[in-house]
C-alpha positions as CSV (number, residue, x, y, z in Angstrom):
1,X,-30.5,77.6,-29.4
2,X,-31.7,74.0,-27.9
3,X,-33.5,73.5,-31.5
4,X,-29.8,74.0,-33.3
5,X,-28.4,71.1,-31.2
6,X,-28.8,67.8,-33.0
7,X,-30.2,65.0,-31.1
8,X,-27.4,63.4,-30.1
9,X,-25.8,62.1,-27.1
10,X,-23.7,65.4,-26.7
11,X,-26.6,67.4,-27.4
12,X,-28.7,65.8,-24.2
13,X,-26.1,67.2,-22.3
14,X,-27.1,70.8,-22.8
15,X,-29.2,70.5,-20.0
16,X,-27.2,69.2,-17.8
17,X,-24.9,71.6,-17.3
18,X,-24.2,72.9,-13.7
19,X,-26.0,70.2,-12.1
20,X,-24.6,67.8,-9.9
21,X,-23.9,63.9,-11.8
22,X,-23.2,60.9,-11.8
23,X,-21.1,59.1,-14.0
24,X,-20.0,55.2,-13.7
25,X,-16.6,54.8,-15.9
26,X,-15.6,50.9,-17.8
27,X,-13.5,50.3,-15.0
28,X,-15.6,50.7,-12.1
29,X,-14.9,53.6,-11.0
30,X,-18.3,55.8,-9.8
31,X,-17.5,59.6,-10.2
32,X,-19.8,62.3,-8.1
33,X,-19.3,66.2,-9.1
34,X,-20.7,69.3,-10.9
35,X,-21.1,68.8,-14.6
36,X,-19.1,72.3,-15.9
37,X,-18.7,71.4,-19.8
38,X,-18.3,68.8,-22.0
39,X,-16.4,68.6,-25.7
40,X,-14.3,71.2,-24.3
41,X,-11.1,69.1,-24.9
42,X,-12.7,66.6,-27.6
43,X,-13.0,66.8,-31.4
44,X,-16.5,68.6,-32.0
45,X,-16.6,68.0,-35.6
46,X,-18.9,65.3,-35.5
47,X,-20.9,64.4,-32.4
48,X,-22.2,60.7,-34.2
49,X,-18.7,59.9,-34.5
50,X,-17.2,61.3,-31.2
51,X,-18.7,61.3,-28.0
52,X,-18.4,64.3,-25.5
53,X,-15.7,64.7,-23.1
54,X,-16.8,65.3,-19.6
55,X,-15.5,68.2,-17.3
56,X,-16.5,67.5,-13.4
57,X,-16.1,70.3,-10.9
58,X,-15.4,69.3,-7.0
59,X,-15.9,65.6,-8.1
60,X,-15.3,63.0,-5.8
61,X,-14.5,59.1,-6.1
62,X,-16.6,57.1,-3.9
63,X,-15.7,53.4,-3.4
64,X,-18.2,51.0,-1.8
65,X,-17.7,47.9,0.2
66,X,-20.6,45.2,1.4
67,X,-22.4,48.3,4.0
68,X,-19.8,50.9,3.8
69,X,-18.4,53.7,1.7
70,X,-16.1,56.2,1.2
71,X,-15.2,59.4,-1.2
72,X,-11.5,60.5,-2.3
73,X,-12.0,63.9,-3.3
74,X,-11.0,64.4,-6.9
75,X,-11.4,68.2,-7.4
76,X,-10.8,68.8,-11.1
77,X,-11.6,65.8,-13.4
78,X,-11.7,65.3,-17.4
79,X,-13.6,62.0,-18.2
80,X,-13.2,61.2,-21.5
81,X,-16.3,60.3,-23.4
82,X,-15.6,56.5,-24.8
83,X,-14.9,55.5,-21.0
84,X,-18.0,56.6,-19.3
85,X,-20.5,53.5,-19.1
86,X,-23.8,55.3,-17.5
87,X,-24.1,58.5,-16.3
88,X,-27.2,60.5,-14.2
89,X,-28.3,63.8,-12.3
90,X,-28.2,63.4,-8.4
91,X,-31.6,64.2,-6.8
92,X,-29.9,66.9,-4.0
93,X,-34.0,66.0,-2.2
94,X,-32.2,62.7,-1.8
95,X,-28.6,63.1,-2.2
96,X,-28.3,63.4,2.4
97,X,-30.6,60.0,2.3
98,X,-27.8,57.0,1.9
99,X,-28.7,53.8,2.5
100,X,-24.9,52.9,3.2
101,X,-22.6,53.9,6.2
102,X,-19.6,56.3,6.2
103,X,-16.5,54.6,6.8
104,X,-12.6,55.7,6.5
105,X,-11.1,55.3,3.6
106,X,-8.5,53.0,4.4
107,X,-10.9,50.2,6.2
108,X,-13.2,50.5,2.5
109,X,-10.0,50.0,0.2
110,X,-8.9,46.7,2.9
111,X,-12.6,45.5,2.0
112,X,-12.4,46.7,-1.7
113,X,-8.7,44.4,-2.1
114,X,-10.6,41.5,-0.4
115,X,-13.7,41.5,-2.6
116,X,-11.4,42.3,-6.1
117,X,-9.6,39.1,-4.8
118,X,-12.3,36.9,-3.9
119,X,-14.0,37.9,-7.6
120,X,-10.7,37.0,-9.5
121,X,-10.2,33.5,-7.9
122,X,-13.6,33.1,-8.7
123,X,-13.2,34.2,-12.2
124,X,-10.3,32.0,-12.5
125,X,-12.1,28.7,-12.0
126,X,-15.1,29.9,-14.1
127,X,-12.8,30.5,-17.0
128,X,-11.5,27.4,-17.0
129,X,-14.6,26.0,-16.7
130,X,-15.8,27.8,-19.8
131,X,-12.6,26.8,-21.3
132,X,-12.8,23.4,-21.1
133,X,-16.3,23.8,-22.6
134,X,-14.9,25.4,-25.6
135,X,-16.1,29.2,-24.7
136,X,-13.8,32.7,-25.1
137,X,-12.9,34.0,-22.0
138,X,-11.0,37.0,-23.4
139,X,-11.4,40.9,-22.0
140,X,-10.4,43.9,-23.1
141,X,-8.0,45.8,-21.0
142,X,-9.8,48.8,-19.5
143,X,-13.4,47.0,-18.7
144,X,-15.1,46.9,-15.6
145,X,-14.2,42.7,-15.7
146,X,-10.4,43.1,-15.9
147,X,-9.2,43.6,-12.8
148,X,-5.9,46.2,-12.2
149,X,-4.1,42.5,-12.2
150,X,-4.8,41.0,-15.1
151,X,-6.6,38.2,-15.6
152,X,-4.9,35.7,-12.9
153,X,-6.1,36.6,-9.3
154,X,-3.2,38.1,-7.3
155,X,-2.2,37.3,-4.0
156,X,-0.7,40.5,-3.0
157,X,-4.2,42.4,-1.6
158,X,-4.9,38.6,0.1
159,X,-1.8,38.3,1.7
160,X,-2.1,42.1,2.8
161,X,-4.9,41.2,4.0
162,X,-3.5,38.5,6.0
163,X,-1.3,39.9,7.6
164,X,-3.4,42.7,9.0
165,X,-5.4,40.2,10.4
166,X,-2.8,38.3,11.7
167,X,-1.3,41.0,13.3
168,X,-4.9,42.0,14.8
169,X,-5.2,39.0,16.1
170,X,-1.5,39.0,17.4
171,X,-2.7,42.2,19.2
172,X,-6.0,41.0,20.5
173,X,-4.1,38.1,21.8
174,X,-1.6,40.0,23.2
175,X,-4.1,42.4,25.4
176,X,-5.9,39.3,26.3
177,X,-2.7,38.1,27.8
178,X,-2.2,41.4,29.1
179,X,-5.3,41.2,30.5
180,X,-5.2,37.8,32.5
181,X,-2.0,38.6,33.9
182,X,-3.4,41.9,35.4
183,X,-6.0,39.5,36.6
184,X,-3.5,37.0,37.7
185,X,-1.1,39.8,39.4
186,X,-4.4,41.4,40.9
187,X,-5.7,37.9,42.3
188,X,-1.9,36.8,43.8
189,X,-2.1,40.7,45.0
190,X,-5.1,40.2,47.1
191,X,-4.8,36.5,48.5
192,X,-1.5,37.9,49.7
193,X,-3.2,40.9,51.5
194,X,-5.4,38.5,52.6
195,X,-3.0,36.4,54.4
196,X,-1.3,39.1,55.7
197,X,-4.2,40.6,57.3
198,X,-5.0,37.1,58.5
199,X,-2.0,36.9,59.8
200,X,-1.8,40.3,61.6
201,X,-6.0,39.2,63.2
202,X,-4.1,36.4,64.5
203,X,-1.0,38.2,66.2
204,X,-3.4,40.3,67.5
205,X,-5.4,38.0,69.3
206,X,-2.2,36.2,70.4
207,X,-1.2,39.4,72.1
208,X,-5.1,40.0,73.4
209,X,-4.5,36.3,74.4
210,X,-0.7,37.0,76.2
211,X,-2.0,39.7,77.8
212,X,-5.1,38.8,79.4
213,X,-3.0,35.7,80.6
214,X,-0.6,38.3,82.4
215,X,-3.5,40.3,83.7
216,X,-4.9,36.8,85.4
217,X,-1.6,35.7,86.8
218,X,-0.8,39.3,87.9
219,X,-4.5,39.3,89.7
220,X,-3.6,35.7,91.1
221,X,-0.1,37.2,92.6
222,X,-2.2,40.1,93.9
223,X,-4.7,37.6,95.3
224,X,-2.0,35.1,96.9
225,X,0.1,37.9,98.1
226,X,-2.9,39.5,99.7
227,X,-3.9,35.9,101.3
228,X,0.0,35.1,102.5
229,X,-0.1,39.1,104.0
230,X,-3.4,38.0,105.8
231,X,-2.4,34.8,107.6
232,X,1.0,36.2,108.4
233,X,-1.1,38.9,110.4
234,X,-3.7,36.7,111.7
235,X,-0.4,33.8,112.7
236,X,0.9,37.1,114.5
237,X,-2.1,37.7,116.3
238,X,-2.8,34.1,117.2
239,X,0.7,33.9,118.6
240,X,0.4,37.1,120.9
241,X,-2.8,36.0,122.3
242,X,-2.4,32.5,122.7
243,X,0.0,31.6,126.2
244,X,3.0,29.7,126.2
245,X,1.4,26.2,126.6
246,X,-0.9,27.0,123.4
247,X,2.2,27.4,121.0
248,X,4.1,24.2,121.8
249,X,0.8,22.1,121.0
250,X,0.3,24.3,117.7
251,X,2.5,22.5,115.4
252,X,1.3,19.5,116.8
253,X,-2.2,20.1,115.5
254,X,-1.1,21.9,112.2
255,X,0.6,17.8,111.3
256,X,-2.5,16.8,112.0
257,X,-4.5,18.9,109.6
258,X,-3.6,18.7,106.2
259,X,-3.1,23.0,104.8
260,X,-2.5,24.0,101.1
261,X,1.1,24.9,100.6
262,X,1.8,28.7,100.9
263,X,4.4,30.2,98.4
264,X,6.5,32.7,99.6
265,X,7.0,35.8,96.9
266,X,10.2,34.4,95.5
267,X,8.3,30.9,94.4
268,X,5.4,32.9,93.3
269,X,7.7,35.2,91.1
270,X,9.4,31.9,89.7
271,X,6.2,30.1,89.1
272,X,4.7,32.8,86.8
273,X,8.2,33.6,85.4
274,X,8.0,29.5,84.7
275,X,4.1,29.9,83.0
276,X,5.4,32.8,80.8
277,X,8.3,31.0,79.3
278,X,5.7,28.0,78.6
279,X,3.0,29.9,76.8
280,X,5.9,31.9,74.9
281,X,7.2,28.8,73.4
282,X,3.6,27.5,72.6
283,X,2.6,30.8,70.7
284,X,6.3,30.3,69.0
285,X,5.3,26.7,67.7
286,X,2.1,28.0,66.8
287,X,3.6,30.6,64.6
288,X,6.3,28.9,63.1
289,X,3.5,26.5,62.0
290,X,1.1,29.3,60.2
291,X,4.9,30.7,58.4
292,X,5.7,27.3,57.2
């Protein structure tokens, strides 16, 4: 039956039937599926005159962008046979091994809208370059160099564009500012612990201070009471063994020896009571001073 098929375009495809193509379209477009039939929905009459019609099974549409691509899964798809530009069977040793990285589809069509822009402002100024030159810079509608927008580069994929990455950059900016005011709120948080426990260190020694003060002047009482107990018993005894004589010449030689004043308990009481007040007000000053 292969020796009945003329050799023609259409007739090559006999064998590739049932094998997975292929096929790049005039306007770009790279299709990827399971070659089912062909002519199916064409005019077989003449294959020189009228090329075969292409019937893909699970086909997929794979856009590429710098490193990346991505496939939209067609299913079903007729190709018609004047709009397909090159077409080839997919090594399945090979077909796992891509030299590109998968990518979601929406970041590739972002990157696809910024390339197709970038090529049409660039094909602007070259036409009117070859324009002033005196070169045609006509296309045909349909071909791989006319873009979906004509032949004047849009601004409606750049500005998209734009404003995505504005509003990334919005975002970005507004965790960074996020970010330093945690850092801010965390820094204020901890000087202020620090100053507190600081503060509380020094309260505590204050007190540690108060109250060793207290013990001293409570040992000092104890000491000076002790001392005032022991010469008013040793005064006693003097005055019951001395004889009468003795204790009118007594106070004559106490004037003539200078003694350390004795307190009674009542001075005592008020000259401690007197210290206290003193070092209160001092440890007051002292922390007014550290609060203001």
């Amino acid at each position: 039956m292969e020796a009945l098929v003329p050799f023609t375009t259409s007739g090559q495809l006999l064998n590739c039937v049932d094998k997975k193509m292929l096929v790049a379209l005039r306007d770009g477009r790279k299709i990827i599926g399971v070659l089912r039939s062909y002519d199916q929905f064409g005019t077989p009459i003449s294959y020189d005159q009228f090329p075969a019609n292409l019937v893909l099974n699970d086909a997929v549409e794979r856009i590429h962008a710098e490193d990346e691509y991505a496939d939209i899964p067609r299913g079903l798809y007729l190709i018609r046979g004047e709009n397909v530009v090159l077409m080839g069977e997919v090594d399945l040793d090979f077909e796992d091994v891509v030299p590109l990285k998968s990518a979601p589809i929406e970041d590739v069509l972002n990157k696809t809208a910024v390339l197709d822009e970038n090529r049409a402002v660039a094909d602007s100024v070259r036409d009117a370059v070859l324009r002033q030159r005196g070169f045609c810079t006509e296309r045909v509608d349909g071909d791989v160099d006319v873009h979906n927008y004509g032949h004047e580069p849009s601004t409606s994929a750049f500005t998209r564009q734009q404003q995505v990455q504005h509003a990334e950059q919005l975002k970005r900016d507004a965790e960074l500012e996020a970010e330093a005011e945690a850092a801010l709120q965390m820094e204020q948080q901890r000087a202020y612990i620090m100053q507190q426990q600081q503060h509380q260190q020094q309260q505590q020694q204050q007190a540690s201070e108060l109250k060793a003060i207290e013990e001293q002047q409570m040992l000092m009482a104890q000491q000076q009471q002790m001392a005032f107990t022991q010469q008013q018993q040793h005064l006693a005894q003097q005055h019951a063994q001395q004889p009468q004589h003795a204790q009118s010449v007594q106070p004559v030689q106490s004037m003539q020896t200078p003694q350390t004043p004795i307190l009674t308990p009542e001075q005592h009481q008020r000259f401690i009571h007197h210290q206290q007040q003193q070092f209160y007000q001092q440890q007051q000053q002292q922390h007014n001073q550290f609060r203001y």
